[in-house]
MARLUM-792046 format. One record per atom (N, C-alpha, C, CB): residue number from 1; atom name; y, z, x. Coordinates in Angstrom, 3 decimals, padded with zeros to 6 digits, always signed. Each point is the difference from the previous one (the first is absolute). Glycine has a CB too. Example, Ala and Ser with C-alpha at 12.3 -4.5 7.8 and 13.67 -1.06 7.14 Angstrom:
# residues 2
> num_atome_v_w_u
> 1_N_-005.690_+007.800_+013.190
> 1_CA_+001.190_+000.000_-000.890
> 1_C_+001.200_+000.000_+000.900
> 1_CB_-001.173_+001.246_-001.892
> 2_N_+002.223_-001.966_+001.542
> 2_CA_+001.190_+000.060_+000.820
> 2_C_+001.090_+000.730_-000.770
> 2_CB_-000.628_-002.145_+001.184
***
This chain:
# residues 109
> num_atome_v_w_u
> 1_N_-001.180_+000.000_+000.856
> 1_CA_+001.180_+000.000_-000.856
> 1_C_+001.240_+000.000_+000.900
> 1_CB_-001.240_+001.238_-001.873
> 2_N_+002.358_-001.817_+001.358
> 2_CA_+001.258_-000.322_+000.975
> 2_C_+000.729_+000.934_-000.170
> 2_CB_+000.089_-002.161_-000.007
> 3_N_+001.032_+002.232_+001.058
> 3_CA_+000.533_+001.504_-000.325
> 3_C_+001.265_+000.080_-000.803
> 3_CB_-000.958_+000.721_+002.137
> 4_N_+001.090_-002.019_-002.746
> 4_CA_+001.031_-000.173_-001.061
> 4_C_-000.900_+000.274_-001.006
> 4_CB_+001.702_-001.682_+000.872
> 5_N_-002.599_+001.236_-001.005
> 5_CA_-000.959_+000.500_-001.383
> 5_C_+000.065_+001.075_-000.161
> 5_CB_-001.464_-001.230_+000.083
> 6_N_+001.169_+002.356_+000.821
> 6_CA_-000.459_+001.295_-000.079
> 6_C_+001.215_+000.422_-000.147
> 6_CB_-002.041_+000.181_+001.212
> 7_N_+003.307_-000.268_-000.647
> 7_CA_+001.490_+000.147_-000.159
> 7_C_+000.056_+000.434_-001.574
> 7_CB_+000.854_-001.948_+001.963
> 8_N_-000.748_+000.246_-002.825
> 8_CA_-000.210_-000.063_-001.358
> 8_C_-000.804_+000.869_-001.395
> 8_CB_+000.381_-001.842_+001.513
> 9_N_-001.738_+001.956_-000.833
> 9_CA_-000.572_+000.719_-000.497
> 9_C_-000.031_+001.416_-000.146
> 9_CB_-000.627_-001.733_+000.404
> 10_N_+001.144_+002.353_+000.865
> 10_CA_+000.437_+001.351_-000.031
> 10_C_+001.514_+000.094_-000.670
> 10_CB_-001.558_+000.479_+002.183
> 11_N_+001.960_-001.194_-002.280
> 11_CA_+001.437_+000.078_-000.700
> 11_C_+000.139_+000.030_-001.032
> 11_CB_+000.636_-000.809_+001.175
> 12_N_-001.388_+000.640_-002.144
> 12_CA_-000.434_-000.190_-001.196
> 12_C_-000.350_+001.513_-000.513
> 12_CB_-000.819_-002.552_+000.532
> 13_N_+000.402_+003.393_+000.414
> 13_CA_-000.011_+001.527_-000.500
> 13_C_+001.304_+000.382_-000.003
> 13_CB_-002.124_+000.659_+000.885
> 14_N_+003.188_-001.510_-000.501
> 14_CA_+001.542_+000.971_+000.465
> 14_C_+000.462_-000.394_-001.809
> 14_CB_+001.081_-000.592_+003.666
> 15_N_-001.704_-000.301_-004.467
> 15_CA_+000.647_-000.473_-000.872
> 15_C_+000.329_+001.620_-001.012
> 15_CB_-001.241_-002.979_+000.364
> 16_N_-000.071_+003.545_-001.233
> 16_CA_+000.328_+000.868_-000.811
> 16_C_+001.576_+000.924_+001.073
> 16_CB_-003.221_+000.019_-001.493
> 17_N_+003.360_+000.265_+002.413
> 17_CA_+001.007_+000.928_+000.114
> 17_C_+001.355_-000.915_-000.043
> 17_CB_-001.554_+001.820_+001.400
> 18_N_+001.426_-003.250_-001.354
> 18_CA_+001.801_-000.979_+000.147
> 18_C_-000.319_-000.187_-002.271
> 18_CB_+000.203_-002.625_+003.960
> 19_N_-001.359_+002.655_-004.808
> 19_CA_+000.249_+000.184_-000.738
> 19_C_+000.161_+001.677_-000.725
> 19_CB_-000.750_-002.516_+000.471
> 20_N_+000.425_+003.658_+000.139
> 20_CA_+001.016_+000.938_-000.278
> 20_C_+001.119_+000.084_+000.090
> 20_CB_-001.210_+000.639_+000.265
> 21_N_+001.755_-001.192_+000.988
> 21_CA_+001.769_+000.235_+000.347
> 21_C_+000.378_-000.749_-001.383
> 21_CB_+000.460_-000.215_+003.151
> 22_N_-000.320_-000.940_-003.555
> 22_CA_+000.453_-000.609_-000.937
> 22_C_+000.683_+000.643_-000.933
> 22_CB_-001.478_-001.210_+000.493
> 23_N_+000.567_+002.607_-001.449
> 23_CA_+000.562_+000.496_-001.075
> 23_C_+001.043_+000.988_+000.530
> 23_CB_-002.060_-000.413_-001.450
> 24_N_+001.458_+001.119_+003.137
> 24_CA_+000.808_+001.241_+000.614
> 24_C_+001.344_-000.955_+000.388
> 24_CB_-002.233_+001.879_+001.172
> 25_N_+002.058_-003.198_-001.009
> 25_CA_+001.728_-000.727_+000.349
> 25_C_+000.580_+000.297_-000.961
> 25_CB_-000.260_-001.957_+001.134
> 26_N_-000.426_+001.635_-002.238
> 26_CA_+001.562_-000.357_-001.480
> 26_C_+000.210_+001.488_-000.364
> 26_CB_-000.795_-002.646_-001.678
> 27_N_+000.220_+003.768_+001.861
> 27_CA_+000.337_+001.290_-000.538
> 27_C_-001.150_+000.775_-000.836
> 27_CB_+002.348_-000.986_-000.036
> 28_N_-003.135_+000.447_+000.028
> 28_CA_-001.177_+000.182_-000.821
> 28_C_-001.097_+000.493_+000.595
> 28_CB_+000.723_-001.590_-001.161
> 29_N_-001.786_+002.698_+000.710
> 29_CA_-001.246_-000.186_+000.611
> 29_C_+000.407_+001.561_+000.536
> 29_CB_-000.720_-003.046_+000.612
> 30_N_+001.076_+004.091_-001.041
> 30_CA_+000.406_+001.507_+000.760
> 30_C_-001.846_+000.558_+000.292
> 30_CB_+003.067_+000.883_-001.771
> 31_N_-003.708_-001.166_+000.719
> 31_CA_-001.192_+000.302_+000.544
> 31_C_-000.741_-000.746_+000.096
> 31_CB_+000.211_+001.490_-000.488
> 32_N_+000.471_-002.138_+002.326
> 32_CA_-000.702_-000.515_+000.272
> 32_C_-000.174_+000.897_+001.846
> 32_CB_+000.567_-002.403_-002.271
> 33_N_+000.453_+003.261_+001.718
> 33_CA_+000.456_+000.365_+001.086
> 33_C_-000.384_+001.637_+000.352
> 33_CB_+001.811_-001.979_-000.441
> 34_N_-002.670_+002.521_+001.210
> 34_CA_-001.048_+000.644_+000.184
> 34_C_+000.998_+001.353_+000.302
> 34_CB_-002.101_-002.010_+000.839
> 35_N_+001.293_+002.949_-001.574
> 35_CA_+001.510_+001.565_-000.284
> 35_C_+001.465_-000.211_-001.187
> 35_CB_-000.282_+000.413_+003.188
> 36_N_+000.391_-001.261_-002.793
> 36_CA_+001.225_-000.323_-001.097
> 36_C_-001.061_-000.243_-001.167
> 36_CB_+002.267_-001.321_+001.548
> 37_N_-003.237_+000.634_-001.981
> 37_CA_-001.078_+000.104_-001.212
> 37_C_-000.052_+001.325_-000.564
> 37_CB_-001.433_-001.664_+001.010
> 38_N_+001.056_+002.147_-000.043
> 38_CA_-000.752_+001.642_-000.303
> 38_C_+001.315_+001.208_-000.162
> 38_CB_-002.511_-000.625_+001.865
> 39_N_+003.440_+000.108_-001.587
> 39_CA_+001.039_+000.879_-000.132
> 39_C_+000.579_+000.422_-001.716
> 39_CB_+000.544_-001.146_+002.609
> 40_N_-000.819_+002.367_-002.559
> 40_CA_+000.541_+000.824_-001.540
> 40_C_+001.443_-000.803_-000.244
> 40_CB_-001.079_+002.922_+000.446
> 41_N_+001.453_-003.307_-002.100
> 41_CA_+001.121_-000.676_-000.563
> 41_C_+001.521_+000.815_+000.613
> 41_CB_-001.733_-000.740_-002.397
> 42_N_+001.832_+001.665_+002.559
> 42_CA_+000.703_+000.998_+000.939
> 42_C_+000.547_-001.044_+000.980
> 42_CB_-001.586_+002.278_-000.230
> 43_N_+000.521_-002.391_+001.065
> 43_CA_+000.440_-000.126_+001.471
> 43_C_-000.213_-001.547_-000.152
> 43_CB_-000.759_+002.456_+001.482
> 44_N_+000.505_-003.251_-001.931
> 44_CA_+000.431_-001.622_-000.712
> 44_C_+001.524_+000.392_-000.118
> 44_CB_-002.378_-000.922_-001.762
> 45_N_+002.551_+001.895_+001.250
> 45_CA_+001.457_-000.589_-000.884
> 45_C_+001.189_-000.104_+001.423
> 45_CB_-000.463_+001.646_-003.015
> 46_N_+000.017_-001.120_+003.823
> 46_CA_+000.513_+000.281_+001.293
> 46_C_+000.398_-001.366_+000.815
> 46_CB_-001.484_+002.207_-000.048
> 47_N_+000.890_-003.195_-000.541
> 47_CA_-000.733_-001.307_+001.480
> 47_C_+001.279_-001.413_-001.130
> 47_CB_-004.465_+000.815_+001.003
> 48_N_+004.676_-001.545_-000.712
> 48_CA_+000.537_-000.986_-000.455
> 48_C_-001.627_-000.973_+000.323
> 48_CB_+003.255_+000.608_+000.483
> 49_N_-003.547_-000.545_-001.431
> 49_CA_-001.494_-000.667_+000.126
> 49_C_+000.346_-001.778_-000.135
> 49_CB_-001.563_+002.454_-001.403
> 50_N_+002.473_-003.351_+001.325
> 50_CA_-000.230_-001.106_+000.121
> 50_C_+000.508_-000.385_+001.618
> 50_CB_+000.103_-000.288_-002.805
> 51_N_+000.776_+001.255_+003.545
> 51_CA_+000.454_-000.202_+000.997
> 51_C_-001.328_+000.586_+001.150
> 51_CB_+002.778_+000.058_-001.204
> 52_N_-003.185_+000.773_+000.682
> 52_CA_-001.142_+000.212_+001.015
> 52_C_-001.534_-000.787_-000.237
> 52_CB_+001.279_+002.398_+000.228
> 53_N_-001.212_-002.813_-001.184
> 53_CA_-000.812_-001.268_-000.518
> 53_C_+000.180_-001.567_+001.008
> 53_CB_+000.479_+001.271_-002.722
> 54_N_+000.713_-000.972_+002.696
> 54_CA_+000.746_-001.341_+001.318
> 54_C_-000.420_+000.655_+001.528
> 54_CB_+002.768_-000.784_-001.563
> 55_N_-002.534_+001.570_+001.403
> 55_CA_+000.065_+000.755_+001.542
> 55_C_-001.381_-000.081_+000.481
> 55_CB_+001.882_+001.813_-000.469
> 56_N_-002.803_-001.409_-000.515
> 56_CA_-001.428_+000.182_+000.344
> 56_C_-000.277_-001.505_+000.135
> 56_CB_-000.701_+002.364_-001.294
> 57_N_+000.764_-003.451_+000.615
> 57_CA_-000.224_-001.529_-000.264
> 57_C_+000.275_-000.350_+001.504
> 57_CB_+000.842_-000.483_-002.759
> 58_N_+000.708_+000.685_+003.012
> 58_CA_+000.150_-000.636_+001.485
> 58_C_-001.201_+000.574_+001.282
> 58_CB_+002.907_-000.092_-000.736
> 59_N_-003.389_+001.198_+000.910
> 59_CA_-000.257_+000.324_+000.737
> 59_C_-001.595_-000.344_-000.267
> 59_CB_+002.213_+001.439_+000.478
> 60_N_-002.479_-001.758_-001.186
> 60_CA_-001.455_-000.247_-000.197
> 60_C_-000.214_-001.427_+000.363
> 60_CB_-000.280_+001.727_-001.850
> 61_N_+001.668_-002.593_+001.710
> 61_CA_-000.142_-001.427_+000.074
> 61_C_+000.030_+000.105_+001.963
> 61_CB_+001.510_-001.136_-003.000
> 62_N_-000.343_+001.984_+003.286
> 62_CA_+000.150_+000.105_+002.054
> 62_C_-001.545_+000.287_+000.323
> 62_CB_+002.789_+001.495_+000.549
> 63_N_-003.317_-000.628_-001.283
> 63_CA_-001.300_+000.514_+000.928
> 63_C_-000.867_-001.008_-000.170
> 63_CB_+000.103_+002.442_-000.233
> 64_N_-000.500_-003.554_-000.855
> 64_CA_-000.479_-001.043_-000.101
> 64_C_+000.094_-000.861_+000.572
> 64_CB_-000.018_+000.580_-001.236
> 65_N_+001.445_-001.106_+001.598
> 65_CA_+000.191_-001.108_+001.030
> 65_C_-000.506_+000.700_+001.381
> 65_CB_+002.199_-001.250_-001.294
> 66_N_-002.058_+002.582_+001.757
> 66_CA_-000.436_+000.385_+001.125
> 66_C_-001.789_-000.005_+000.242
> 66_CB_+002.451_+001.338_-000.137
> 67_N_-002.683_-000.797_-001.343
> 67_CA_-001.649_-000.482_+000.518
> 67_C_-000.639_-001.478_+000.055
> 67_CB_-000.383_+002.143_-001.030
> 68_N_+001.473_-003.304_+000.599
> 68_CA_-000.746_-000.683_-000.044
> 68_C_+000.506_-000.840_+001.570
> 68_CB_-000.557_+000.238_-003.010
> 69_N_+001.355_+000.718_+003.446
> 69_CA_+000.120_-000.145_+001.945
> 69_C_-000.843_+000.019_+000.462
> 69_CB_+001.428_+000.875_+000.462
> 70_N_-002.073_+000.699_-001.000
> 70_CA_-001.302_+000.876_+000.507
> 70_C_-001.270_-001.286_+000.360
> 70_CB_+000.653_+002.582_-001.889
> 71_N_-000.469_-003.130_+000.375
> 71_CA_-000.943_-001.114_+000.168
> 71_C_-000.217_-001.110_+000.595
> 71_CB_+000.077_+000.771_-001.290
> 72_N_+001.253_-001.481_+001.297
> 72_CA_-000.461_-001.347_+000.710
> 72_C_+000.225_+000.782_+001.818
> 72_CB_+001.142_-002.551_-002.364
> 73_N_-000.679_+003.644_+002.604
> 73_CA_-000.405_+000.328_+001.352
> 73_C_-001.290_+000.511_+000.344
> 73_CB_+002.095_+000.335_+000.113
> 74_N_-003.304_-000.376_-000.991
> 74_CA_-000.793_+000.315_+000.186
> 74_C_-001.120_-001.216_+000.020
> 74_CB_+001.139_+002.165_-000.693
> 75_N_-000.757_-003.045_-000.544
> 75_CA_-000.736_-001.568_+000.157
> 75_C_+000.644_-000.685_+001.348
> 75_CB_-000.240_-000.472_-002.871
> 76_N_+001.623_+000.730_+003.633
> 76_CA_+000.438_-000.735_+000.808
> 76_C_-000.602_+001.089_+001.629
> 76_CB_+002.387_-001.396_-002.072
> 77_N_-003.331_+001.748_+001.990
> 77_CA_+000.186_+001.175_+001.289
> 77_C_+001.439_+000.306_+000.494
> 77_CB_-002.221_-000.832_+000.923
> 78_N_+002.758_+001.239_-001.486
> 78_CA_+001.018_+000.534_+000.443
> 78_C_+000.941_+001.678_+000.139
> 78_CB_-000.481_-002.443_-000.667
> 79_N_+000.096_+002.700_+001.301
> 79_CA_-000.257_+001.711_-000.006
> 79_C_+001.473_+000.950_-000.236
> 79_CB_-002.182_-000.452_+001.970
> 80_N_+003.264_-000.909_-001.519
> 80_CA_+000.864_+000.987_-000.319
> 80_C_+000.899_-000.381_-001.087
> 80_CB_-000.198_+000.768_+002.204
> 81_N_-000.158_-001.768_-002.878
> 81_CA_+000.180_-000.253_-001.243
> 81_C_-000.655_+001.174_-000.975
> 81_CB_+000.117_-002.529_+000.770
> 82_N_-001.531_+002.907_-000.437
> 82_CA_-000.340_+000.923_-000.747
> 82_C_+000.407_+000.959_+000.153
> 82_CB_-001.321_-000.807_-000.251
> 83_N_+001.315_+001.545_+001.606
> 83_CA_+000.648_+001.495_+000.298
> 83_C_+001.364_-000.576_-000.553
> 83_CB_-001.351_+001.291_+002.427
> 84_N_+002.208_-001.869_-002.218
> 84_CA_+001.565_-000.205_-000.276
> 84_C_+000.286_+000.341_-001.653
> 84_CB_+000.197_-002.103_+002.044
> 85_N_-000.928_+001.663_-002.865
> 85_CA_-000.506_-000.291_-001.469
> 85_C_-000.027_+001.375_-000.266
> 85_CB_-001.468_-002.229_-000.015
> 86_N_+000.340_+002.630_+000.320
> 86_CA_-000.585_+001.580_-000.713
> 86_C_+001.424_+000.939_+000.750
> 86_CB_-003.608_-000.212_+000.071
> 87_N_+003.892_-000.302_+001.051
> 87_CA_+001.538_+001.265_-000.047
> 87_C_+000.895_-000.089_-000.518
> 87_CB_-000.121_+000.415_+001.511
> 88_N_+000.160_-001.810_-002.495
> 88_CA_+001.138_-000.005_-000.565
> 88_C_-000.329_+000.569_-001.782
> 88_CB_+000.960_-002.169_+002.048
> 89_N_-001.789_+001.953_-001.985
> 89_CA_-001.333_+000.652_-001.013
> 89_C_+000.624_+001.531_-000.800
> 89_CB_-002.319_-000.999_+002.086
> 90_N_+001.544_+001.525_-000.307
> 90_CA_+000.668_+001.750_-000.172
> 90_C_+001.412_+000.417_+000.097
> 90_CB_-001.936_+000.530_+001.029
> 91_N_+002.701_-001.315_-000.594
> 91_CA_+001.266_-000.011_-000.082
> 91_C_+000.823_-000.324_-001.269
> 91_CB_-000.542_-000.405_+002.141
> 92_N_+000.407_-000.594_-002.688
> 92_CA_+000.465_-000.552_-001.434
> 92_C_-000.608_+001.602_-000.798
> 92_CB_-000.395_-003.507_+000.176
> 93_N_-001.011_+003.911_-000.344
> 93_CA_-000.755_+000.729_-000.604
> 93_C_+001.189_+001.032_+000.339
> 93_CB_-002.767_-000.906_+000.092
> 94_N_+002.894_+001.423_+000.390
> 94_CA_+000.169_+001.428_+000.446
> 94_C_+001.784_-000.071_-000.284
> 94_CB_-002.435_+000.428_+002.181
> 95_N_+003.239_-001.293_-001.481
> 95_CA_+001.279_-000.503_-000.793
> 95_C_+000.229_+000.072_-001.416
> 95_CB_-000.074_-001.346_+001.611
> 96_N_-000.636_+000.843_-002.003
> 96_CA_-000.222_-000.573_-001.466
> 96_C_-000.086_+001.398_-001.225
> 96_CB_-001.599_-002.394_+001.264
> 97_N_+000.506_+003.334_-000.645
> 97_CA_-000.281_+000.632_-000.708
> 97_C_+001.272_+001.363_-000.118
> 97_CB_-002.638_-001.195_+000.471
> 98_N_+003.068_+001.484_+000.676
> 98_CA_+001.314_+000.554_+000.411
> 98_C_+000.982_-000.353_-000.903
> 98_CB_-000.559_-000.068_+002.212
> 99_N_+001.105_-001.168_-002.027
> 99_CA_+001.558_-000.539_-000.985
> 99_C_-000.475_+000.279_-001.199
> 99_CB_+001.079_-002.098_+001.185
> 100_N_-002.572_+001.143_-001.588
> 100_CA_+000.025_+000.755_-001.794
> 100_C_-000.198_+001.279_-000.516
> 100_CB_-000.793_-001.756_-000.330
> 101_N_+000.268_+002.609_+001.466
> 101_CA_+000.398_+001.196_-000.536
> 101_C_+001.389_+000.937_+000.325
> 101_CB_-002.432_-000.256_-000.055
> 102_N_+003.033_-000.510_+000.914
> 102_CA_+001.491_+000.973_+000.064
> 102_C_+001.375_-001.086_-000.304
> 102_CB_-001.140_+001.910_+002.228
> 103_N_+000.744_-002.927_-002.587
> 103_CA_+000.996_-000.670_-000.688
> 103_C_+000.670_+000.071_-001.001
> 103_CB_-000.885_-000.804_+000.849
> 104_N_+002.527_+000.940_-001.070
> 104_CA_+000.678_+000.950_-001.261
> 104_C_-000.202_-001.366_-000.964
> 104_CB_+002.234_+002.115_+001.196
> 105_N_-002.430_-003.644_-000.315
> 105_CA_-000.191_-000.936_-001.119
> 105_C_-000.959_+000.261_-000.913
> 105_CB_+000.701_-001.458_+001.323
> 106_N_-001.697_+001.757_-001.121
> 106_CA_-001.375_+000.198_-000.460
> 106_C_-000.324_+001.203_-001.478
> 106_CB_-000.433_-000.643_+002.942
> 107_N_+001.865_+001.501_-002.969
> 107_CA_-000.059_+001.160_-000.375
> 107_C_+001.261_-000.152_-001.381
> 107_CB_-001.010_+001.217_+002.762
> 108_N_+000.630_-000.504_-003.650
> 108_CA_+001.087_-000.245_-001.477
> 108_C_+000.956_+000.729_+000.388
> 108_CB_-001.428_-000.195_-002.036
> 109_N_+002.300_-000.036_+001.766
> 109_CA_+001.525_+000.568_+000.322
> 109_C_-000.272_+001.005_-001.369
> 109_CB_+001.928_-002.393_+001.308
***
């Protein structure tokens, strides 16, 4: 098998998460979003849930384009495409999760 094939074919698992972002882009989809689901109507009322609906969307779409770095540096032997990838991985991750939780955007006035 060629390593554009295998490229393709593994890419095809990235699909269900670029069709989650979709509803988390337009504002939609709060549980889709793991703790904010489970969170008592209380502490909902707290969150501007279509803006962190966006917030969560973007960052799910960055970590996607980054794994699918992960990938073709891995069909391409290319090692620091992959290491480069997965640090930007934990970085976006760890960024990401920071701003949406201490962002005053994120939060109802």
């Amino acid at each position: 098998m060629g390593k554009w094939t295998m490229f393709w074919i593994l890419s095809i698992f990235s699909l269900p998460g670029f069709a989650l972002s979709i509803p988390l882009l337009r504002g939609k989809g709060g549980s889709l979003i793991a703790g904010y689901n489970a969170a008592s109507p209380e502490e909902k009322a707290k969150w501007n849930e279509p803006a962190l609906c966006r917030g969560v969307g973007v960052l799910l779409l960055a970590i996607l384009f980054c794994m699918e770095a992960v990938l073709a540096g891995a069909v391409l032997g290319n090692k620091s495409l992959i290491w480069g990838s997965l640090g930007l991985v934990a970085a976006l991750t760890g960024a990401g999760l920071v701003y949406l939780n201490n962002s005053p955007r994120f939060r109802k006035k």
